[in-house]
DODREN-911474 format. One record per residue (C-alpha): x, y, z; residue in three letters; residue number from 1. Coordinates in Angstrom, 3 decimals. Example, Ala and Ser with C-alpha at 12.3 -4.5 7.8 and 13.67 -1.06 7.14 Angstrom:
BEGIN
          x          y          z   residu   num
     12.300     -4.500      7.800      Ala     1
     13.670     -1.060      7.140      Ser     2
***
This chain:
BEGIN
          x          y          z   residu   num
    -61.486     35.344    133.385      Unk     1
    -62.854     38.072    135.824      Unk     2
    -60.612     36.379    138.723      Unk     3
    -57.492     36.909    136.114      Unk     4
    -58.498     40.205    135.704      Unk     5
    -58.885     41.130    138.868      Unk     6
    -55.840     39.825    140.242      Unk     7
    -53.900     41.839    137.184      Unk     8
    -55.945     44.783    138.526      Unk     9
    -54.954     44.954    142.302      Unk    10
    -51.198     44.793    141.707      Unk    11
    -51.553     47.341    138.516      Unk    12
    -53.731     49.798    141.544      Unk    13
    -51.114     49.109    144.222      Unk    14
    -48.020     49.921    142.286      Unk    15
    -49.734     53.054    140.745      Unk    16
    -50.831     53.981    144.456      Unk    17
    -47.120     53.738    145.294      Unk    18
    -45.791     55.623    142.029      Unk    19
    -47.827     58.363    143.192      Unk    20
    -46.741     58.356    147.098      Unk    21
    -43.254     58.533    145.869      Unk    22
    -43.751     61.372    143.121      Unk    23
    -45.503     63.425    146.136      Unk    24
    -42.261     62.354    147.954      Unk    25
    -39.906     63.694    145.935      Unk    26
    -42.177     66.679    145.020      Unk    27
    -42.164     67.378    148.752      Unk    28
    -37.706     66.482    149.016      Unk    29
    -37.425     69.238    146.061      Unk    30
    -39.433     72.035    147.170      Unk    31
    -37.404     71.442    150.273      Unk    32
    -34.351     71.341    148.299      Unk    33
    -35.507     74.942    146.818      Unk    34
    -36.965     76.516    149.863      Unk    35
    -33.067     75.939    151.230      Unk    36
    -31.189     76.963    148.691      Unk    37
    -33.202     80.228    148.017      Unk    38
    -32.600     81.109    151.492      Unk    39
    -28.659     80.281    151.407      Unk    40
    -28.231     82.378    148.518      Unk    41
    -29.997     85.297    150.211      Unk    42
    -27.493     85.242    152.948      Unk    43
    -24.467     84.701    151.301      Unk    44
    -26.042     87.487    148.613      Unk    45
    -23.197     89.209    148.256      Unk    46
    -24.719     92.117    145.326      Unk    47
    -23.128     95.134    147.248      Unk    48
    -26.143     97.357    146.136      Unk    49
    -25.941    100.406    148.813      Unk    50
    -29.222     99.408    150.814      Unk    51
    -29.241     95.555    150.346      Unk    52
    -26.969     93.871    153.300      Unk    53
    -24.664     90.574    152.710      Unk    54
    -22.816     88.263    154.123      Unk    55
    -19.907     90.606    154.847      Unk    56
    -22.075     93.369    156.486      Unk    57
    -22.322     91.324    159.589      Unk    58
    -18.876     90.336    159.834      Unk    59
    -16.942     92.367    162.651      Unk    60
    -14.302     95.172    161.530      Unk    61
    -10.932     95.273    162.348      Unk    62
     -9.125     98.423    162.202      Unk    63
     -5.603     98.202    161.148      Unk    64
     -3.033    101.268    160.619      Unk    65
     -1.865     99.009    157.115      Unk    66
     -1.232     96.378    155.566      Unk    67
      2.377     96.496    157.704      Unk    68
      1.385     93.925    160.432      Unk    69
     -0.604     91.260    157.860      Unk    70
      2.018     91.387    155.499      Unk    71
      4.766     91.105    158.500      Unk    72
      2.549     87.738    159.666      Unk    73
      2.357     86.461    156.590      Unk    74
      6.017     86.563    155.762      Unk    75
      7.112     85.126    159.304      Unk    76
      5.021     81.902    158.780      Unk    77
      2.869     81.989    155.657      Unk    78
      0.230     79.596    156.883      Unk    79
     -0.095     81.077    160.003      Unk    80
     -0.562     84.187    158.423      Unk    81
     -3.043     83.324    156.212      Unk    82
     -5.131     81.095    159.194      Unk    83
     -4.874     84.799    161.265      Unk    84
     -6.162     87.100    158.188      Unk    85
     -8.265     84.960    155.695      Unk    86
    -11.853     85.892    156.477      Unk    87
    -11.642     88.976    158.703      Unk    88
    -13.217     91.906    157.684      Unk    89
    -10.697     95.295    157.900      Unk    90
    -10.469     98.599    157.589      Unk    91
     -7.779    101.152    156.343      Unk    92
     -8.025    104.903    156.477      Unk    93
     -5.299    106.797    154.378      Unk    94
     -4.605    103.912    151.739      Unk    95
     -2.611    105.650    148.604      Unk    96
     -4.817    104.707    145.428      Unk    97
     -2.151    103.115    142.315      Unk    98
     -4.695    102.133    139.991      Unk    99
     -8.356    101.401    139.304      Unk   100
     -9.453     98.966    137.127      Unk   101
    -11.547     96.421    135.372      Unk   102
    -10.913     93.149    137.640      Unk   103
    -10.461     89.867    135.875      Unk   104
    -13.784     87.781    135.841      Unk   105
    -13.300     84.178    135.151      Unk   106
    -16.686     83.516    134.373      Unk   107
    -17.223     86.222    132.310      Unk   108
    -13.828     85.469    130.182      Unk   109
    -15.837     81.806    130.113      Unk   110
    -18.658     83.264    128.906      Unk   111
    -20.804     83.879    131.241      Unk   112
    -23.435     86.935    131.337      Unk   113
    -22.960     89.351    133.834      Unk   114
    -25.363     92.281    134.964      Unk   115
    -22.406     94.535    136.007      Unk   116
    -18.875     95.120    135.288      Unk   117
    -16.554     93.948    138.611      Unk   118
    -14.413     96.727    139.846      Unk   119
    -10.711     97.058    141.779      Unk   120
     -8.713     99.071    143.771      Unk   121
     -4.859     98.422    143.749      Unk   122
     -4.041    100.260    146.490      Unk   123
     -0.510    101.119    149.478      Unk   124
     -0.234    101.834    152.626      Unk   125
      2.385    103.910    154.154      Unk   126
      3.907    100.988    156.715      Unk   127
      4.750     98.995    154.214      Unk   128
      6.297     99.581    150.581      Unk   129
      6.903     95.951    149.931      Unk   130
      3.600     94.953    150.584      Unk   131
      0.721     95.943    149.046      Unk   132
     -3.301     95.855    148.530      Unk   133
     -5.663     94.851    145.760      Unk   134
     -9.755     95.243    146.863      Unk   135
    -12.471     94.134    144.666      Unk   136
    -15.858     96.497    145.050      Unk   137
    -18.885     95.917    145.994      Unk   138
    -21.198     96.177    143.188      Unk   139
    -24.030     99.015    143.648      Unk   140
    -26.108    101.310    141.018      Unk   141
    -23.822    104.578    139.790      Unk   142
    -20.689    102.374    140.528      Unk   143
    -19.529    102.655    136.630      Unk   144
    -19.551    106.474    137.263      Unk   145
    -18.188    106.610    140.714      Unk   146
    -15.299    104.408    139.472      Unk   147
    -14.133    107.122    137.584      Unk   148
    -13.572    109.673    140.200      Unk   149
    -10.521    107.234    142.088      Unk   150
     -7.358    109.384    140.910      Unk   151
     -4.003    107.704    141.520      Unk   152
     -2.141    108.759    144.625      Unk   153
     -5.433    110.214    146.162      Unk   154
     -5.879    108.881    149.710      Unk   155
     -9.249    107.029    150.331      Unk   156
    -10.419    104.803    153.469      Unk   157
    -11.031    100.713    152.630      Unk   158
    -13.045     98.392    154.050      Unk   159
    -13.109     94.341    152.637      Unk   160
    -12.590     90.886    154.076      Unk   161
     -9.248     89.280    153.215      Unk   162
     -9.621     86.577    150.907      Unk   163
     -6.307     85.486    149.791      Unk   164
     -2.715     86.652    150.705      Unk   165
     -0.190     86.070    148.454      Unk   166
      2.748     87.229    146.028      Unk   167
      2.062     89.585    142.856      Unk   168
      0.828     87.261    140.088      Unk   169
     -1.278     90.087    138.277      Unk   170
      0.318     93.144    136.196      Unk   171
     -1.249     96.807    136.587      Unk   172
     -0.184     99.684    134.708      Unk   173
      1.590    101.474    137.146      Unk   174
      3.936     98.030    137.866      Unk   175
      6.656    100.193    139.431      Unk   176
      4.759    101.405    142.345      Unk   177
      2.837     97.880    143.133      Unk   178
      4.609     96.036    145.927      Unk   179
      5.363     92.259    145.265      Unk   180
      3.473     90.888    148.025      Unk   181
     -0.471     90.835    147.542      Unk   182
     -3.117     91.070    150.389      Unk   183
     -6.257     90.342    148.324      Unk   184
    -10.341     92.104    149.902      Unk   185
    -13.246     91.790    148.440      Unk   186
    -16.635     92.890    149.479      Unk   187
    -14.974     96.079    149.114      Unk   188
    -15.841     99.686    150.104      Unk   189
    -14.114    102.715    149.396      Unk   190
    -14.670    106.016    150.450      Unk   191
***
């Protein structure tokens, strides 16, 4: 009976001995997991607060006179276009403000709870009426009150990375001043 017991025993010890290698395992695998994933989202953090840096801040600028030339690229071969302009970070001095507004948030029309309210600048440049520009801010603290200062027509500088180029498919109030061709920033900063 002891033998029988004994025999149940050691198999019963050997499989809890491995149980518990594996659960230290996969405790190990998922703090891994964690530890990575904290530290991607702290690069790609892309909060905007004036004093916090993202992804974007260490992209280089391009200066461009308007949105003339990426509109002109665009419009001689699309896909080329978008290859040449999609991720580039650019600037604009002299951009005529059409609107501000409230941008669409798809996750926050789904429900989702957000900290902030998403701001954007529908905005022209003067090489180009059929072409224009739509940047999405930057979130930072006092943006809700600096939103409120943008006045259309005024003349402001823009920085953003160009995320999507593209015709109109959004209406604004002031529809008869947007052009029909889109070129689409965010990480935006306007001063």
């Amino acid at each position: 009976m002891k033998r029988t017991i004994r025999a149940l025993c050691v198999p019963a010890l050997l499989a809890l001995t491995g149980c518990q290698q594996l659960n230290d395992a996969t405790g190990k695998v998922g703090q891994s997991i964690n530890s990575s994933l904290s530290s991607l989202g702290n690069a790609l953090s892309t909060s905007g607060s004036k004093g916090k840096t993202t992804a974007a801040d260490n992209l280089p600028v391009n200066t461009v006179n308007g949105l003339g030339a990426i509109c002109r690229d665009y419009e001689v071969n699309a896909m080329a276009g978008k290859k040449n302009w999609i991720g580039k970070k650019i600037s604009i001095s002299n951009a005529t403000v059409l609107e501000t507004q409230e941008a669409y948030d798809t996750m926050k029309y789904l429900g989702a709870q957000r900290d902030h309210k998403t701001y954007a600048i529908i905005f022209q440049t003067a090489d180009t009426k059929y072409c224009g520009g739509a940047v999405l801010l930057s979130y930072y603290a006092g943006q809700d009150d600096d939103i409120l200062k943008f006045k259309k027509g005024q003349k402001v500088n823009i920085t953003g990375v160009v995320y999507d180029i593209a015709d109109r498919t959004f209406n604004t109030h002031n529809n008869g001043n947007m052009a029909e061709k889109v070129i689409k920033l965010r990480d935006g900063i306007v001063n």
